[in-house]
OpenMM code with the backbone's topology and positions (N, CA, C; nanometers):
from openmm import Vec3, app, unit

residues = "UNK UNK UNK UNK UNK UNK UNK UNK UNK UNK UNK UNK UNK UNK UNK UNK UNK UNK UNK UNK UNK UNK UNK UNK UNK UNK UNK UNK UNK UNK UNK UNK UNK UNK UNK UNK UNK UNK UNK UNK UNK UNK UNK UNK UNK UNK UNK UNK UNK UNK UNK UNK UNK UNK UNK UNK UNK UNK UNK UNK UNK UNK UNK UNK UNK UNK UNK UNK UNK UNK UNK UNK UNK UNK UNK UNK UNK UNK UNK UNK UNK UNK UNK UNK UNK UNK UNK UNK UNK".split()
positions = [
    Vec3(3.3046, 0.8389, 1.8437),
    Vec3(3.2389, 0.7151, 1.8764),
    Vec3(3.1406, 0.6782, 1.7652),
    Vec3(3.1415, 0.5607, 1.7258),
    Vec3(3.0190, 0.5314, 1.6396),
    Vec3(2.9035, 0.4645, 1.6863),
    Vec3(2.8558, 0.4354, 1.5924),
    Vec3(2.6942, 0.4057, 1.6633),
    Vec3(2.7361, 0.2228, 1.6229),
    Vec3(2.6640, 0.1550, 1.8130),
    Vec3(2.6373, 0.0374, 1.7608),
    Vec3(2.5015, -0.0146, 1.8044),
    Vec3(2.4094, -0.0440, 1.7794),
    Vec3(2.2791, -0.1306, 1.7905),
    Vec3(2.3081, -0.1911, 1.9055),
    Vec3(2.2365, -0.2007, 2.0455),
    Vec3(2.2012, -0.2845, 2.1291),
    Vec3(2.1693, -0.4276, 2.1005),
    Vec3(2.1058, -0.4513, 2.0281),
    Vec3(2.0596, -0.5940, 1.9980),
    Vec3(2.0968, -0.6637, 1.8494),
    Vec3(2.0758, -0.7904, 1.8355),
    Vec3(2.1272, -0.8383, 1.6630),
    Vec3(1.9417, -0.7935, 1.6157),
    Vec3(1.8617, -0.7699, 1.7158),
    Vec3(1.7451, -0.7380, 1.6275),
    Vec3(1.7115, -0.5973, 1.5371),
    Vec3(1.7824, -0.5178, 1.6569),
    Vec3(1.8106, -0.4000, 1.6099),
    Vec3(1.9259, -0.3950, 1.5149),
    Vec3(1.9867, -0.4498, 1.5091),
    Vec3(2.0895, -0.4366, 1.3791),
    Vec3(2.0335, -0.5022, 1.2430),
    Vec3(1.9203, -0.5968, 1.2656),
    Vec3(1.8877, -0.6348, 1.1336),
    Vec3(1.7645, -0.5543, 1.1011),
    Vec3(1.7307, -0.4893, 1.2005),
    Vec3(1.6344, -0.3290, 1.1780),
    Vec3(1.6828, -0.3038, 1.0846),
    Vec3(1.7758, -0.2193, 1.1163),
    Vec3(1.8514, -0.1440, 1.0624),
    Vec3(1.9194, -0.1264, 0.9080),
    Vec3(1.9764, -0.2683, 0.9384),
    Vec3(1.9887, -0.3082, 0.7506),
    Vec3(1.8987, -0.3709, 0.7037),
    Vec3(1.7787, -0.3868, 0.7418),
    Vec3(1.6467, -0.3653, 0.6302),
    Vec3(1.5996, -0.2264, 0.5749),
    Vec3(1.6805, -0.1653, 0.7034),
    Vec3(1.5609, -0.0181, 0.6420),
    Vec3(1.6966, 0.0402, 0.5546),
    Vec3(1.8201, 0.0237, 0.5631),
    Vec3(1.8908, 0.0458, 0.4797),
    Vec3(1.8688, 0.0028, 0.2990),
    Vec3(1.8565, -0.1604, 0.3451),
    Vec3(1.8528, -0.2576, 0.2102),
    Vec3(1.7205, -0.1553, 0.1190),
    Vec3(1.6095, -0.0856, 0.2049),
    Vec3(1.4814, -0.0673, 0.1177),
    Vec3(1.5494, 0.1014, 0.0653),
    Vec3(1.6163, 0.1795, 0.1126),
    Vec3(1.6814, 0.2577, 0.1351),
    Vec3(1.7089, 0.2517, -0.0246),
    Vec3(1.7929, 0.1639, -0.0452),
    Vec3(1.8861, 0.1415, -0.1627),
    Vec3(1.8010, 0.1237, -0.2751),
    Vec3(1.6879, 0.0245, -0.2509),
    Vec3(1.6338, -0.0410, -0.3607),
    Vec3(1.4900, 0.0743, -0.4143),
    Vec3(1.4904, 0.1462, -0.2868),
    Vec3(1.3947, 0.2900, -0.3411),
    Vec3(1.4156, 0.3782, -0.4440),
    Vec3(1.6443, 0.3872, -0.3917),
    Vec3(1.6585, 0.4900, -0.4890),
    Vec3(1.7050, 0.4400, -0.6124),
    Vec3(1.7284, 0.2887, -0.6565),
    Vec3(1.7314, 0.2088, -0.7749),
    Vec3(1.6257, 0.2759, -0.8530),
    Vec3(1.5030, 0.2426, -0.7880),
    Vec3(1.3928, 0.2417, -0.8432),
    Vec3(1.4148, 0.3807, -0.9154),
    Vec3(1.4331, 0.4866, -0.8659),
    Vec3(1.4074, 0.6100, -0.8980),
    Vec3(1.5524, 0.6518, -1.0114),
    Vec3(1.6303, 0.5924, -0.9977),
    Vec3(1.7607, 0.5915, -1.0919),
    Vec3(1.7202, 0.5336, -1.2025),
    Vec3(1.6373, 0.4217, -1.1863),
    Vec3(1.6602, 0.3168, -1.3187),
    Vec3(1.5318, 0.2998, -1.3953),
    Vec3(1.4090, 0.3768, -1.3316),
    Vec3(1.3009, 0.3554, -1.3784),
    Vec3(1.2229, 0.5174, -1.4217),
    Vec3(1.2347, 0.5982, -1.3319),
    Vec3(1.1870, 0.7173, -1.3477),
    Vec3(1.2771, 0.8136, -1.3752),
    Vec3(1.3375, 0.8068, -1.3457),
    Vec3(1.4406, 0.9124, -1.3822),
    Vec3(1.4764, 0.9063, -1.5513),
    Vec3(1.4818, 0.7977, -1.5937),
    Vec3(1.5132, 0.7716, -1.7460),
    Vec3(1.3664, 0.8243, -1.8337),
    Vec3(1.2502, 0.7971, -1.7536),
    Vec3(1.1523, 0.7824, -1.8099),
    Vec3(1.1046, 0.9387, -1.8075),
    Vec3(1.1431, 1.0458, -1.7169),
    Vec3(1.1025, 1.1500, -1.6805),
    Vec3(1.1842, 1.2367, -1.8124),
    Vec3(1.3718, 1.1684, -1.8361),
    Vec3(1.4443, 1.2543, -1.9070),
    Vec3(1.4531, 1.2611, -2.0675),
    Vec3(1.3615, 1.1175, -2.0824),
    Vec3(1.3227, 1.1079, -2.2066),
    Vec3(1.1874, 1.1764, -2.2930),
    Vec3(1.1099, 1.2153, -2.1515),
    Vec3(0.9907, 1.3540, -2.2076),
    Vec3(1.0545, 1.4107, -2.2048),
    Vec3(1.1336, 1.4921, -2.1542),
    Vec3(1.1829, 1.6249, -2.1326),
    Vec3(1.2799, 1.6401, -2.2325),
    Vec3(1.3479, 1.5794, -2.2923),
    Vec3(1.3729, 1.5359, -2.4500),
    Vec3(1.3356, 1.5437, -2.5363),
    Vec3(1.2628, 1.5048, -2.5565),
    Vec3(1.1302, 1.4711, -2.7017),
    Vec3(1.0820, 1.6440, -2.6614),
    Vec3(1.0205, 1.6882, -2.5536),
    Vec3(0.9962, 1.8291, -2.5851),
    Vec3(1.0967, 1.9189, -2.5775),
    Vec3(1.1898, 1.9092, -2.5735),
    Vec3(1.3061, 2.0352, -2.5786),
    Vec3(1.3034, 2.0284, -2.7536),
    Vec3(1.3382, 1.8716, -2.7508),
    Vec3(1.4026, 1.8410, -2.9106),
    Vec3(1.2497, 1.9137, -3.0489),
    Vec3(1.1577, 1.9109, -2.9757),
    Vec3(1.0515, 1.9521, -3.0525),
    Vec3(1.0426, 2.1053, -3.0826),
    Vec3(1.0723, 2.1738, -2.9420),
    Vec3(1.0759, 2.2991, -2.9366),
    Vec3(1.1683, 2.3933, -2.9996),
    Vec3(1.3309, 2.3240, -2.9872),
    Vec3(1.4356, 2.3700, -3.0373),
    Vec3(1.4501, 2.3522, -3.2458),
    Vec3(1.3912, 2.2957, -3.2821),
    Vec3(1.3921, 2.2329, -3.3876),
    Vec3(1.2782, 2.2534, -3.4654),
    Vec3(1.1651, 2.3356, -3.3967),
    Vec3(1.0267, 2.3684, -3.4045),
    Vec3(0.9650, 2.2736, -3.5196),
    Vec3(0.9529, 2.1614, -3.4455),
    Vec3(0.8749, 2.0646, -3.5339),
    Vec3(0.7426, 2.0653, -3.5352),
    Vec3(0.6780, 2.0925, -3.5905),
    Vec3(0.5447, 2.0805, -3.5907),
    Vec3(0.4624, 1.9991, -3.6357),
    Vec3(0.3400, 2.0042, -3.6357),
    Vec3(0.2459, 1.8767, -3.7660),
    Vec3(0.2408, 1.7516, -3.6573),
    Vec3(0.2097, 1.6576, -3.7266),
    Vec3(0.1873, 1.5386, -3.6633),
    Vec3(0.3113, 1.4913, -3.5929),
    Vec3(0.4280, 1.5164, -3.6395),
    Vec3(0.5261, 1.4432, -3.5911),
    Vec3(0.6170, 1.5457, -3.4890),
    Vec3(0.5611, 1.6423, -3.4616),
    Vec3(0.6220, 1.7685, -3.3475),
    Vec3(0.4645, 1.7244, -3.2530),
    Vec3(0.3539, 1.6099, -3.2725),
    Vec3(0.2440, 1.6396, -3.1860),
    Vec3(0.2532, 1.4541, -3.1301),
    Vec3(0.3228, 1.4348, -3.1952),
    Vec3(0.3357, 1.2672, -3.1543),
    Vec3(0.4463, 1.2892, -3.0834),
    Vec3(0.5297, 1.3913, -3.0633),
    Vec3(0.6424, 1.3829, -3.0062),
    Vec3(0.6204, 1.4358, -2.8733),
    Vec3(0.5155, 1.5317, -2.8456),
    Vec3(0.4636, 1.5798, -2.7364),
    Vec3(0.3712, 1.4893, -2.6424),
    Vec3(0.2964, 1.4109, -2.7178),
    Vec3(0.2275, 1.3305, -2.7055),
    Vec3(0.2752, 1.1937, -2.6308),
    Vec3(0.4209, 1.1766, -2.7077),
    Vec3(0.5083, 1.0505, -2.6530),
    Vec3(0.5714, 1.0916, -2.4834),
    Vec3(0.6014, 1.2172, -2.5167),
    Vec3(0.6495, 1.2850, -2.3793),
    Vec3(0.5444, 1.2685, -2.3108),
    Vec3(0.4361, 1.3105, -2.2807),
    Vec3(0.3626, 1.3156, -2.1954),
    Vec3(0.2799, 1.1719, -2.1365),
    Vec3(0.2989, 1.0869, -2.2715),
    Vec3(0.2734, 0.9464, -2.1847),
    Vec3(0.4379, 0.9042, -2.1151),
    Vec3(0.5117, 0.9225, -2.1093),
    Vec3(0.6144, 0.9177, -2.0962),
    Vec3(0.6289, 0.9532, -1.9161),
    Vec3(0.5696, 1.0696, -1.9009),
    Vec3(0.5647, 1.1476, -1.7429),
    Vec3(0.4433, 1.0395, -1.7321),
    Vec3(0.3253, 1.0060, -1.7251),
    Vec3(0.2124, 0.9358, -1.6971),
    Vec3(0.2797, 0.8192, -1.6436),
    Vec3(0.3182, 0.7230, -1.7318),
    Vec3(0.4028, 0.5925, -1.6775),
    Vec3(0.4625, 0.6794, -1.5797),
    Vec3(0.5628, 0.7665, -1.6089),
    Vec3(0.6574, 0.7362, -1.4525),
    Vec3(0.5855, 0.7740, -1.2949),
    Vec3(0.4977, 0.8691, -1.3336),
    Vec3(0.4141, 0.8874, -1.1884),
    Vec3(0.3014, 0.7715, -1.1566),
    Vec3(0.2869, 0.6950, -1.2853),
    Vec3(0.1910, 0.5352, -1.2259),
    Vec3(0.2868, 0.4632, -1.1420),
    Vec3(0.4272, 0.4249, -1.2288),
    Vec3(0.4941, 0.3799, -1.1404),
    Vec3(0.5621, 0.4167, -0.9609),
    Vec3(0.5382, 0.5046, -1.0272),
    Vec3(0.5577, 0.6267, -0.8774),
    Vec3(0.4519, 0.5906, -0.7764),
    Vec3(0.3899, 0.6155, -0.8072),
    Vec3(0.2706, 0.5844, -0.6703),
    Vec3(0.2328, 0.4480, -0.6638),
    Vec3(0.2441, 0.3486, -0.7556),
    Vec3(0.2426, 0.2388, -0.7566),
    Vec3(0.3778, 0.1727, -0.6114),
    Vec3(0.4855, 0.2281, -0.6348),
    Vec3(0.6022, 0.2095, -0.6086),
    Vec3(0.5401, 0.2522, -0.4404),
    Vec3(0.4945, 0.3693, -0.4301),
    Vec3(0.4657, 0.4093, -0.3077),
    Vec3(0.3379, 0.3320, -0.2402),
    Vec3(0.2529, 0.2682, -0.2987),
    Vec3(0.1394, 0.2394, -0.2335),
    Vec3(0.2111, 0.0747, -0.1666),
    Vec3(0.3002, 0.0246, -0.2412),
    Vec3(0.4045, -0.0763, -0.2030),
    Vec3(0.4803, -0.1003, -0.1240),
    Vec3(0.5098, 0.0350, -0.1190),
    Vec3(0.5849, 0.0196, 0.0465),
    Vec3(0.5172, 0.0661, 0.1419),
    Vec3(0.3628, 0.1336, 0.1158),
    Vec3(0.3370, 0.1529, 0.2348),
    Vec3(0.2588, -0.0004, 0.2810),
    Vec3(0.2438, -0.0535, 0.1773),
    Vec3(0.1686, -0.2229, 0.2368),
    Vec3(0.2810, -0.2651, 0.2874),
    Vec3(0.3910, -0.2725, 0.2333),
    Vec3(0.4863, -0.3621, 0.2888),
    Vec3(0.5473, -0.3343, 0.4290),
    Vec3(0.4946, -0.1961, 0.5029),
    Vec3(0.5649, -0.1316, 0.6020),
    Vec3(0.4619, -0.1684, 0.6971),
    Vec3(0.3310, -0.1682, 0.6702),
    Vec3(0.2138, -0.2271, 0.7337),
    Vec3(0.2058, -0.3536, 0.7646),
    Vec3(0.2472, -0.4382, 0.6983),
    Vec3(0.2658, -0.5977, 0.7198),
    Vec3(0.3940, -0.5797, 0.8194),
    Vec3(0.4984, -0.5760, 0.7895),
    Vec3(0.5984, -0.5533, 0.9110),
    Vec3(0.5199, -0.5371, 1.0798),
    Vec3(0.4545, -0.4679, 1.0910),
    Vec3(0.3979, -0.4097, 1.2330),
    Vec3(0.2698, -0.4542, 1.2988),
] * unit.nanometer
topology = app.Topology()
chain = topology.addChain("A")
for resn in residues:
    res = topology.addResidue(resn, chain)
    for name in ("N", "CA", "C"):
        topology.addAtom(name, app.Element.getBySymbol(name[0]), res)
């Protein structure tokens, strides 16, 4: 048996919390995830290659603003839906 919603209100529940569902894990595909794998890059590539000097410290440096943006956006992202879940109710 599958599941059907009692009401058309409850069904458009439902595919809202789906629609945010989707557009959460966009967010995390297309914004952080790139942004997380591109530090983690720059320091492998630094480490493996043992670059040092200014340009093995700009590269560490780039990484780590690199994680900064993505956890601003991160909690940014989160303080967003929790307003937006608050206005709903």
């Amino acid at each position: 048996m599958g599941f059907a919603p009692n009401s058309p209100n409850e069904a458009q529940e439902l595919e809202i919390k789906g629609l945010e569902k989707i557009r959460k894990g966009l967010l995390y595909l297309t914004v952080l995830l790139p942004l997380i794998i591109a530090g983690d890059f720059l320091i492998f590539k630094a480490y493996i290659y043992k670059i040092s000097g200014e340009v093995g410290g700009l590269m560490l440096f780039t990484a780590f603003m690199l994680s900064i943006i993505a956890l601003i956006l991160f909690f940014i992202h989160m303080e967003y839906s929790v307003i937006m879940s608050k206005e709903k109710h």
